[in-house]
N, C-alpha and C positions, 0 to 999 in steps of 0.2 A: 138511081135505078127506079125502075116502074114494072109493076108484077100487075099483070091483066090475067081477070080471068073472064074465058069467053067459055059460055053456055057448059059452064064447070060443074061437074057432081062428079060423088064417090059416094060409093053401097059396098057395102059389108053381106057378100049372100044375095038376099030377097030386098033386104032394107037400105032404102037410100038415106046418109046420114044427111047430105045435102044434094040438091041440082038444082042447073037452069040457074046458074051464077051469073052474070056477067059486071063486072065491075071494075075498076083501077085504079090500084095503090099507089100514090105517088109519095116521089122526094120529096125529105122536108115537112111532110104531111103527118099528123098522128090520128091513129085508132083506134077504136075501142071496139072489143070483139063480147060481146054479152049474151048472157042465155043461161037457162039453168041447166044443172049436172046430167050430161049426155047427151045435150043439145047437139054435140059435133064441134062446138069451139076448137079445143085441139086438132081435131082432125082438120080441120079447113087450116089452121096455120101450119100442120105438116104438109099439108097439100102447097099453101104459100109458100112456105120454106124449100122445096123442092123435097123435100124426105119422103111423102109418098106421092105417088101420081093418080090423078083423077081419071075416075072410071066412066065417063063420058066427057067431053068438050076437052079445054087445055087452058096448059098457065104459060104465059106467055112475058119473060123474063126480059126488059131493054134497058139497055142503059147507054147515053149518048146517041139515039134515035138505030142502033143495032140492037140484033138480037142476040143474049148472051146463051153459050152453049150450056148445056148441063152438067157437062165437066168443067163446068168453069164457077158454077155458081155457091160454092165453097169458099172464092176468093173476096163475093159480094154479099152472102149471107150467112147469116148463125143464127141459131135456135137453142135458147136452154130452156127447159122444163126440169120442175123434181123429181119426173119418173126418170131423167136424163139423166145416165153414172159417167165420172168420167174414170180414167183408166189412170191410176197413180204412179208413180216409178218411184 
């Protein structure tokens, strides 16, 4: 899969945590997301993850030269973090 993001930003309010993204994560590939505390790291990988949506531009989800629907991308991506609880039975 390959997550594009084209001229991407999210703002909370007045304040933009990021924009004017553009970039492409590819398969196979590793990353490293850095910056100190508030910087917006999480935020941009819930924005990668599809969890929240960018407040200007877009993330642009392919996989095998399609584009993958948003109800579909549950089947291609996961996200854990610590603030993330899961729900026990």
């Amino acid at each position: 899969m390959t997550i594009q993001l084209q001229n991407a930003g999210k703002r909370y309010r007045l304040d933009w945590i990021f924009r004017g993204l553009d970039f492409s994560f590819e398969e196979s590939k590793r990353y490293a997301v850095l910056g100190p505390n508030g910087s917006g790291k999480s935020t941009l990988l819930k924005v990668l993850s599809g969890h929240l949506t960018p407040s200007k531009g877009k993330v642009v989800f392919m996989e095998n030269g399609k584009e993958v629907p948003s109800e579909h991308l549950y089947r291609q991506i996961s996200y854990a973090a610590p603030y993330i609880e899961l729900i026990e039975e």
